[in-house]
TORDOZA-482454 format. One record per residue (C-alpha): x, y, z. Coordinates in steps of 0.05 Angstrom, whole numbers, padded with zeros to 5 digits, always signed. Each point is the difference from the previous one (the first is absolute). Last residue first. Layout:
<nodes>
XYZ...
</nodes>
This chain:
<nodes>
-00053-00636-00294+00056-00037-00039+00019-00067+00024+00011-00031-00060+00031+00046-00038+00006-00022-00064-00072-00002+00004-00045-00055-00031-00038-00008-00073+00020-00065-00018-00057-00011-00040+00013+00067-00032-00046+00060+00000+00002+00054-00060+00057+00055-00006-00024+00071+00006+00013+00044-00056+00021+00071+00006-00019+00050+00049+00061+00038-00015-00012+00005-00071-00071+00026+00011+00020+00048+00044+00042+00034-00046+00055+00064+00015+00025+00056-00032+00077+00014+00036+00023+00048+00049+00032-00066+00030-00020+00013+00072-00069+00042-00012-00014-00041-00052+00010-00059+00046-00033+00022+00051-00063+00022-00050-00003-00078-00017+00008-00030+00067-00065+00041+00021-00040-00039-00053+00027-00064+00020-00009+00017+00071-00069+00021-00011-00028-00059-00036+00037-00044+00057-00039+00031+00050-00069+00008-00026+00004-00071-00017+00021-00020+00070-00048+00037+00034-00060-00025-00042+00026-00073+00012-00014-00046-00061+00054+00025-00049-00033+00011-00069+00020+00061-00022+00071-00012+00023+00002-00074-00043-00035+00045-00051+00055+00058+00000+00059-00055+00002-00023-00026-00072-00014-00070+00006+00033-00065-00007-00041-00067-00002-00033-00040+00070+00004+00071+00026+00040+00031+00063-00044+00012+00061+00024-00062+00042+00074+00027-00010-00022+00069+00032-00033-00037+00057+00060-00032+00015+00040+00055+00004-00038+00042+00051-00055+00052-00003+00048+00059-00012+00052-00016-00007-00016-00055-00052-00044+00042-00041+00068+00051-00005+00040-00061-00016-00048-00031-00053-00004+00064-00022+00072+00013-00001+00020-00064-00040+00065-00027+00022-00031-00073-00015-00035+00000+00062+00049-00021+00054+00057+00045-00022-00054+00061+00005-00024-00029+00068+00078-00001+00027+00019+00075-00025-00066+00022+00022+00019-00028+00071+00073+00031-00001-00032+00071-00027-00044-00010+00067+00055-00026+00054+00044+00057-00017-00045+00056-00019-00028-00021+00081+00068-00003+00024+00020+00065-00035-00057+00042+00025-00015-00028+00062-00061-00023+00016+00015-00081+00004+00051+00019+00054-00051-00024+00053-00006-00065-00025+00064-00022+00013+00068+00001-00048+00061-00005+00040+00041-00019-00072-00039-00005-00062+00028-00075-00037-00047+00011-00049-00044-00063+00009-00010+00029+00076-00016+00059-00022-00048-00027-00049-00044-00039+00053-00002+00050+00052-00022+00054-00058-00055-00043-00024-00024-00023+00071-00005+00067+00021-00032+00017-00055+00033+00053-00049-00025+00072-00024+00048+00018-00046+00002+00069+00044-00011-00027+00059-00035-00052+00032-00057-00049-00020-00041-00022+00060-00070-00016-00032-00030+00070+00012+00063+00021-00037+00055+00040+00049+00035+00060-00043+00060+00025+00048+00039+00025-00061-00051+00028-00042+00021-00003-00074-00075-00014-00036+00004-00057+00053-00008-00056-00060-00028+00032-00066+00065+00046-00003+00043-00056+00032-00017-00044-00071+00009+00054-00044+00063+00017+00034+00022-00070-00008-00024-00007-00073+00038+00063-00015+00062-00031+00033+00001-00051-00047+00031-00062+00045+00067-00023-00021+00004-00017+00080+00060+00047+00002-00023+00050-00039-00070-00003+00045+00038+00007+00062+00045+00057-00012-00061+00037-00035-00039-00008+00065+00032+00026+00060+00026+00063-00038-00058+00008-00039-00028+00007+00069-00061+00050-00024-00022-00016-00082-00062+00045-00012-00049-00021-00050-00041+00059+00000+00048+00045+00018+00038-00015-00055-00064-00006-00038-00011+00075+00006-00050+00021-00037-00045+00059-00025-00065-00019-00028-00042-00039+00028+00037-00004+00079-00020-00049+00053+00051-00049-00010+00046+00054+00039-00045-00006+00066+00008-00065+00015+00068-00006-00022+00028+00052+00044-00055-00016+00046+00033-00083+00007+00059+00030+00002+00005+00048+00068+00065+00009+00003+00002+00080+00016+00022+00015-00070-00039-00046-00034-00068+00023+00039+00023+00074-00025+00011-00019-00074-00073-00039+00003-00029+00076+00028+00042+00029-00052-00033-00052-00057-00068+00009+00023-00007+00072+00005+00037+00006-00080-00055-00051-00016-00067+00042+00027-00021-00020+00077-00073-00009+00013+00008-00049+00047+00072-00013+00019-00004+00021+00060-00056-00064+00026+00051-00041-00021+00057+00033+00048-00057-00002+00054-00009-00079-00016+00060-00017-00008+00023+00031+00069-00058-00038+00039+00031-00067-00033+00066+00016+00018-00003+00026+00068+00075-00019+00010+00011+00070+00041+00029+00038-00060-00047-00029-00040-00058+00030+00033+00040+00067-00001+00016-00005-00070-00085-00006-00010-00013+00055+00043+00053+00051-00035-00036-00018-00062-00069+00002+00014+00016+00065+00037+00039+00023-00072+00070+00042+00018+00021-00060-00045-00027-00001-00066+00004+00080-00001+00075+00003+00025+00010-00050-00058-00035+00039-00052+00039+00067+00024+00068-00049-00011-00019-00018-00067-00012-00066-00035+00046-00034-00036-00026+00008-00077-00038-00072-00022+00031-00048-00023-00009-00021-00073-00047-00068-00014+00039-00061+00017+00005-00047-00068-00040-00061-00008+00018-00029-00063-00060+00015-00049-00004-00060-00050-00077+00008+00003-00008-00064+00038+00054+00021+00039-00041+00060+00036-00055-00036+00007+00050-00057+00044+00014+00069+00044-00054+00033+00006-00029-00073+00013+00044-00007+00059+00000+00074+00022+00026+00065-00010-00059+00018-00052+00042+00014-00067-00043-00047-00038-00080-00005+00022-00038+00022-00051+00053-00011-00052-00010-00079+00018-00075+00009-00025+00002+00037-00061+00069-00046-00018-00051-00063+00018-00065+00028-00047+00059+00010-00056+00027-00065-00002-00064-00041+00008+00033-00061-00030-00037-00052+00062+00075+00003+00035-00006+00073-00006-00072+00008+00025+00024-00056+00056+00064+00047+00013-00047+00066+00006-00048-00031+00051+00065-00019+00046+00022+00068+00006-00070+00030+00008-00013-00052+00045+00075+00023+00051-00015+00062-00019-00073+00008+00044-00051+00022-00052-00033-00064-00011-00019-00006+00078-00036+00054+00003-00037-00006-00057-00023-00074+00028+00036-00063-00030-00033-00046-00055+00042+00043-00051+00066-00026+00041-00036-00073+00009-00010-00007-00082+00068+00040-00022+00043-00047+00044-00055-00059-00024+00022+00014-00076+00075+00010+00030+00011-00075+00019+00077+00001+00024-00012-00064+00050+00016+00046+00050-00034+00064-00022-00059-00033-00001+00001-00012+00064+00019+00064+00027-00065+00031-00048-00042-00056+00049+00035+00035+00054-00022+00071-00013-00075-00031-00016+00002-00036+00079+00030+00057+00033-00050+00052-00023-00057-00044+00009-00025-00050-00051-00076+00003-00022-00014-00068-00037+00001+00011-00078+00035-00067-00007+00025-00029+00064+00014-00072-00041+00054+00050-00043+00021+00027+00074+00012-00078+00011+00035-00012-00072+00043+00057+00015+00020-00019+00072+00009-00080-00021+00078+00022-00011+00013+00018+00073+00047+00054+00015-00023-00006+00070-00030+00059+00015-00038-00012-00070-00030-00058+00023-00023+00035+00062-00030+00047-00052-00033-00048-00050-00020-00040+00063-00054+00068+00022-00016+00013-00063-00022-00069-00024-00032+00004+00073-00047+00065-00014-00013-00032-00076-00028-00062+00032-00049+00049+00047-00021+00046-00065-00012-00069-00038-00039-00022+00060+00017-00062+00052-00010-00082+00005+00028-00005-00065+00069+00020+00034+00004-00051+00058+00041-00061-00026+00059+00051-00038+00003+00046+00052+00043-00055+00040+00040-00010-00057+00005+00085-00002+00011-00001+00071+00059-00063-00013+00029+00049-00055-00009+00060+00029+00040-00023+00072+00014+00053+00053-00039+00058-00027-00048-00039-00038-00017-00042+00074-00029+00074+00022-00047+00008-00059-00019-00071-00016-00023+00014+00077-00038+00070-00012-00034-00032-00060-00030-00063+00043-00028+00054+00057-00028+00037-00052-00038-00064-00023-00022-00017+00063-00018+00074+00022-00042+00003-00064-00041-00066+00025-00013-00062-00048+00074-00006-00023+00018-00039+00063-00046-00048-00014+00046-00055-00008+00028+00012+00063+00079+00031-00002+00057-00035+00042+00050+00001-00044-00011+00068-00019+00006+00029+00076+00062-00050+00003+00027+00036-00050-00010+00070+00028+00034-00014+00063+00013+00060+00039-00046+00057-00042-00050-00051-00014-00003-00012+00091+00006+00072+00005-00062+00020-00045-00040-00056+00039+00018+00024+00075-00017+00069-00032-00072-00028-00017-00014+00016-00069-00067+00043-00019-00055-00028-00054-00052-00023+00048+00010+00068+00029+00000+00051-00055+00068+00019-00007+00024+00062+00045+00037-00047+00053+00040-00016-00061+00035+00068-00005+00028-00011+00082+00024-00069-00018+00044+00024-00063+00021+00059+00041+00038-00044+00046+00014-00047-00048+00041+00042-00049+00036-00051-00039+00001+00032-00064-00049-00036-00027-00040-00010+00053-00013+00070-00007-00009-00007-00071-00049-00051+00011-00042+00042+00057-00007+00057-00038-00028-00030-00060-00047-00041+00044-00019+00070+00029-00019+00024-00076-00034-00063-00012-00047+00009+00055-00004+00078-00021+00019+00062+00020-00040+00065-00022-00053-00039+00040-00018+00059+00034+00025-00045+00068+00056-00020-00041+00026+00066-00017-00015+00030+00067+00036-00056+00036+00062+00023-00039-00002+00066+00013-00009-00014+00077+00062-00046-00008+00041+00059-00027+00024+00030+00071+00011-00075+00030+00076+00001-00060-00015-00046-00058+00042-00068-00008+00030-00012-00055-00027-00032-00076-00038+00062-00024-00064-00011-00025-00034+00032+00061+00041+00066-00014-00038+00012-00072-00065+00009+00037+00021+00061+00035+00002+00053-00055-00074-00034-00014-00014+00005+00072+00016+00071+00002-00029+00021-00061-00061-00003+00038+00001+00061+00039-00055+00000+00050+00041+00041+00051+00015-00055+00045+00025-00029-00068+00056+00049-00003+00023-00010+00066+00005-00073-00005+00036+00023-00063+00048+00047+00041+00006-00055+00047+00024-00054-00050+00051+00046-00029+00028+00010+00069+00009-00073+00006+00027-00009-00070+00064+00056+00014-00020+00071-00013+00075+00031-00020-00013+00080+00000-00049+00008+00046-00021+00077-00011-00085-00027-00016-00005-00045+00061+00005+00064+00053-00066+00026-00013-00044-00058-00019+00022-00035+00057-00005+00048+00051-00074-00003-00021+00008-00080-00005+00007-00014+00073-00010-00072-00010+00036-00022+00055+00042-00047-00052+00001+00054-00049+00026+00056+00049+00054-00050+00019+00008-00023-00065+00010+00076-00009+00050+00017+00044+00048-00051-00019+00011+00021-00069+00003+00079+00030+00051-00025+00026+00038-00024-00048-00018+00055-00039+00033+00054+00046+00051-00050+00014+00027+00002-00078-00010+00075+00008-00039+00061-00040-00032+00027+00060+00042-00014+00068-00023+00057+00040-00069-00012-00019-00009-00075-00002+00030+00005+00071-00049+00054+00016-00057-00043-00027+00012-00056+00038-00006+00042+00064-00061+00035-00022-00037-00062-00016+00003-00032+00066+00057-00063+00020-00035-00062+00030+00005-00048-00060+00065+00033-00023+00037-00010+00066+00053-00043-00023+00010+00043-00068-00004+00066+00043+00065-00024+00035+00038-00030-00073-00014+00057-00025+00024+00054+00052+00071-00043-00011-00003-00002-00065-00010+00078-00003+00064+00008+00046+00039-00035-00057+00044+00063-00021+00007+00016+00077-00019+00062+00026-00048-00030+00063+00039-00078+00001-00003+00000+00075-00067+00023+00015-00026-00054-00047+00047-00051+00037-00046+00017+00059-00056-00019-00044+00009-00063-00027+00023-00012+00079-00066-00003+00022-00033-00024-00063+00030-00069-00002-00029-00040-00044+00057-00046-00004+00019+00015-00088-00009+00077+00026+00046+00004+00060+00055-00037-00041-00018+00052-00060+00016+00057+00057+00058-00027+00023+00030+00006-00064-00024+00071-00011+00034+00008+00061+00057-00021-00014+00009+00039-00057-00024+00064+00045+00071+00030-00013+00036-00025-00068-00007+00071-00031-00048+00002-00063+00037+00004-00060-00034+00050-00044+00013+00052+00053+00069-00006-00024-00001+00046-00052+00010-00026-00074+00066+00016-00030-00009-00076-00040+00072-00013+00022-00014+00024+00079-00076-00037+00000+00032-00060-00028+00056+00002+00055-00058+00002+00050-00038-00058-00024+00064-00047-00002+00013+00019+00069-00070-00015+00023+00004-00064-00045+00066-00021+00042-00036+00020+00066-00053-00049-00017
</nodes>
C-alpha cells in the first residue's frame, strides 16, 4: 500500500498535477475499519469511524455504507440529502438502487414515482416494482412489458412474482405457457424455481417436488420404470420428456434408444421438443447423430443455445447448407452477432455466393475481434494496427484526474478495494469522448493499474491507442522466459492479457493466482518438474515465479498437443485432456475446433487469446498479421491418442 501511495504521488509530481488529487494516507484505516464494521452489522462503530474519516476522499462510503444498514428505518429527508450532496455519483445511484426496493417492497409508491425516474442502472427487481407500479395505475402495458420475463430460463427476483400472477390470473399465461416455463427451467437445472413455476399448473396436472427430484437424480430409472399409461395424463408425458431430457445430457445415444420405445406415445410438437433437446447434447459432444437428430427436430422451436449449436454441428462435419439453415433459423439478434455473420458468409461462399459472403465479411472486418479478424483475411486484408492516436495533454490529464469519480476510484484501489474501485472508475468513464478515454487509460498505466488502462483504452471509436490497449508490463520477466522456452511471446501476452488482465495478486474464484493465473496444484506440480528451488505456495504471486511456472506450463501443454496454440490455449485453460477429447475424427480448421469448444468459458477464452496474440505480435514485429494462419489446422484423433506427459494436470 505504501508502495502505490508512493507511486501515486510521483505521478502527481510528473503529470504537474497538485497533490490534493492524492488523498493523504490518514483515515485509511479507518475506512478499513469501517467496511469491517459494515460486513458485521455493526452500526456502533460504523459510525465512530465516520467521525474519523470527516475529509477523507472515501468519507462518502463511509456515510453509505451507515444509511445503507439503516435503509428500512431511515426518513425521506435523510436519504434525500445524501442523494443531494452526492448528485451525479456511482453511490448516489447505488443508493438510490437500494432505496427503492425498499420503497417498492413497502409499497410506498409516491416516493416511488419520484425518485425512480434519476436511477441510472434499474436492476430486474427495480424494474419489476416500477411495473407493479404501473399496473396499480391501470396501465396494462405493464403486464405485456412483463410477460416476456416468465420465459426466461433463471430465477425471477419476489418483486416480479405479483406480475407474474397477474398474467396467469388474466389468463395472459397459459397452461402451456407455464409448461414452457417449467421445461426450460428444468432444463437448465434450476430446481428450485422449477418447483415453485409448477405449483402454478392446474392441479391434477402439477409435479410433486419429491417427483421432479427423484427424474432429476435418476432419470433412467424414472424411464425404466414407466406404466403403460403413462401417456394418458399431461404430467405423465411431461414427466417422460423431462427424463429423455436429463439422461441426453449424460448419455444421447442410450436417451435417444431409450426415446426410441416411447415416442409414438407423444405429439409431433412434443417429439420435435426432444429431437431438439438430443440434437444439442449431441452436439456438446461432437456427436455425429446431432444433425440427423435436429433433422428428426424439424421445425420444432429451438432456443438460442440449441439453434447456435446445431450451426456448431454443422460446422464439424463441414455441412454449410445446414450452417446457412440454423444461422437463418436464428433470431435477429442473434444473426447480427460477428461470430454468425462470420460463419453465414463462409456457407454463402462455400454454396458460390461470392458476393453475398464479401457483403457480409466487410460488415464486420476491422472489428478488434475474432471474426474482425478471420473477416479481415477473407478479404486478403492483413490486420494492420490503426495509427496511434496523439499523446494526450497535460491539461487533459489534470482534467481525467482532479475527477471525484476518479480520485475515489484510485483511492479504492489504493486500499485493495478492487471491485468497489472498478466500479467508480467505470462509472467515470460514462460519457467520456476518445481523447478522455485514452488520458484517463494513460493515467491507470502510469499508476499500475492495468486492467483500467486496458479497460478503458478499448473504449475508444475513433482515436486509438493499441499500445495501451494491449499493454505488455514485466517484459522484463517475460521475454527472457518465452525466448528461452521458444515460446511466441505474443501468444504469451495474449494469453496473460485474457488471464489476470496483468494484476499481480489476481485470485480466481477457483484459486488461480497471479498474473498467469496458476492452481495451486498446477504450479506445485511444475516447480517441482522444473527443478524451482524453495518453491511453496505462497511464492506463487510473485512476478517472476508465477511468469516462471506459467510460460514453463504452456511450454509443456504446447509440446503435449502437437505444438499447436489452440490446443494449448484450450488446454490451459480447461485442461489438456479435455482439449484432446475436442479434436475431430478428420482435421479441421483451428477456428471451428474454437467455435465449437463445449465450455462457454473456454471458448470465449481461447477465441480471445488467439485474437489478442495477433495484435502482440504486430505490435512486437511491426509486421501485418493473420489470424487465420495462426489458427491453422487441427490434427484429427489417433487411437493412441495419450499425453507425452503422463502426469500432466
Amino acid at each position: 500500500m505504501q508502495l502505490y501511495r508512493i507511486k501515486c504521488l510521483l505521478c502527481a509530481l510528473l503529470l504537474g498535477l497538485p497533490l490534493s488529487v492524492v488523498h493523504a494516507a490518514s483515515g485509511d484505516d479507518n475506512v478499513l475499519a469501517a467496511r469491517d464494521a459494515v460486513q458485521r452489522g455493526d452500526r456502533a462503530k460504523l459510525a465512530k469511524q465516520l467521525e474519523a474519516v470527516r475529509g477523507h476522499v472515501l468519507e462518502p462510503y463511509v456515510e453509505y455504507w451507515l444509511l445503507r444498514l439503516r435503509l428500512e428505518e431511515a426518513d425521506s429527508a435523510e436519504v434525500r440529502d445524501f442523494l443531494a450532496r452526492q448528485a451525479g455519483s456511482y453511490l448516489a445511484d447505488k443508493l438510490r438502487g437500494e432505496w427503492l426496493k425498499v420503497l417498492g417492497k413497502r409499497r410506498d409508491w409516491a416516493v416511488f414515482d419520484a425518485e425512480y425516474p434519476p436511477l441510472v442502472q434499474p436492476n430486474q427487481e427495480i424494474t419489476c416494482y416500477a411495473l407493479q407500479n404501473r399496473l396499480r395505475l391501470a396501465d396494462l402495458g405493464a403486464l405485456e412489458e412483463a410477460r416476456p420475463l416468465w420465459f426466461a430460463a433463471a430465477e425471477l427476483p419476489e418483486a416480479c412474482i405479483p406480475l407474474m400472477e397477474q398474467l396467469i390470473a388474466d389468463k395472459r399465461l397459459s397452461t402451456d405457457d407455464i409448461w414452457e416455463r417449467l421445461r426450460r427451467l428444468l432444463e437448465v437445472k434450476k430446481m428450485g424455481a422449477a418447483k415453485t413455476t409448477a405449483a402454478y399448473l392446474p392441479a391434477q396436472q402439477a409435479p410433486s417436488a419429491k417427483t421432479l427430484e427423484a427424474i432429476a437424480d435418476k432419470p433412467m430409472r424414472h424411464l425404466a420404470l414407466l406404466p403403460t399409461n403413462f401417456a394418458a395424463t399431461r404430467q405423465g408425458r411431461e414427466m417422460a420428456l423431462f427424463a429423455v431430457q436429463r439422461s441426453a445430457r449424460n448419455d444421447p445415444v442410450l436417451a435417444a434408444r431409450q426415446w426410441d420405445g416411447i415416442k409414438d406415445k407423444f405429439s409431433s410438437a412434443d417429439r420435435g421438443y426432444i429431437y431438439g433437446q438430443l440434437g444439442w447434447m449431441g452436439a456438446l459432444k461432437h456427436l455425429p447423430e446431432a444433425l440427423d437428430w435436429y433433422a428428426l427436430a424439424g421445425k420444432a422451436p429451438l432456443s438460442d443455445e440449441q439453434v447456435a449449436w446445431k450451426a456448431r454441428a454443422a460446422l464439424r462435419a463441414l455441412n454449410w447448407a445446414v450452417v446457412q439453415e440454423a444461422i437463418e433459423q436464428m433470431p435477429r439478434a442473434m444473426q447480427v452477432q460477428p461470430d454468425w455473420v462470420y460463419w453465414l458468409g463462409r456457407a454463402y461462399a462455400a454454396s458460390g455466393r461470392q458476393e453475398e459472403a464479401r457483403a457480409l465479411f466487410r460488415r464486420i472486418a476491422g472489428q478488434p475481434n475474432f471474426y474482425g479478424n478471420l473477416a479481415d483475411d477473407e478479404l486478403g486484408q492483413p490486420i494492420v494496427l490503426p495509427p496511434k492516436a496523439q499523446k494526450s495533454s497535460g491539461e487533459t490529464m489534470k482534467a481525467i484526474a482532479a475527477l471525484p469519480d476518479i480520485r475515489r476510484a484510485l483511492a479504492l484501489f489504493e486500499l485493495d478495494m478492487r471491485i468497489e474501485g472498478i466500479r467508480e472508475w467505470n462509472w467515470a468513464l460514462r460519457g467520456m469522448d476518445d481523447a478522455s478515454l485514452l488520458a484517463a487509460a494513460e493515467l491507470a498505466n502510469r499508476l499500475n493499474i492495468y486492467d483500467r488502462a486496458i479497460n478503458t483504452a478499448d473504449r475508444t471509436l475513433a482515436l486509438h491507442d493499441y499500445s495501451m490497449r494491449y499493454l505488455a508490463p514485466f517484459r522484463e520477466h517475460v521475454e527472457p522466459k518465452a525466448r528461452a522456452l521458444q515460446l511466441n511471446a505474443g501468444w504469451v501476452y495474449g494469453l496473460m492479457r485474457q488471464e489476470s488482465r496483468f494484476i499481480t495478486n489476481a485470485k480466481s474464484v477457483v484459486g488461480a493466482k497471479g498474473l498467469m493465473q496458476l492452481m495451486p496444484k498446477t504450479a506445485s506440480w511444475v516447480a517441482k518438474k522444473i527443478g524451482l528451488k524453495d518453491f511453496h505456495p505462497g511464492r506463487t504471486n510473485d512476478t517472476d515465479v508465477n511468469v516462471t511456472l506459467g510460460t514453463n506450463y504452456l511450454k509443456m501443454v504446447l509440446d503435449d498437443l502437437d505444438s499447436h496454440p489452440v490446443l494449448a490455449s484450450a488446454a490451459y485453460n480447461a485442461g489438456p485432456g479435455r482439449a484432446r477429447r475436442w479434436r475431430g475424427v478428420k482435421p479441421i480448421e483451428g477456428a471451428i475446433y474454437a467455435e465449437t469448444i463445449p465450455f462457454n468459458e473456454t471458448r470465449d477464452y481461447v477465441k480471445k487469446v488467439m485474437s489478442n496474440s495477433v495484435y502482440y505480435s504486430a505490435l512486437f514485429d511491426g509486421q501485418p498479421q493473420s489470424l487465420k494462419t495462426r489458427l491453422g489446422i487441427i490434427a484429427p484423433k489417433t487411437d493412441n491418442d495419450k499425453p507425452k506427459t503422463e502426469d500432466l494436470p
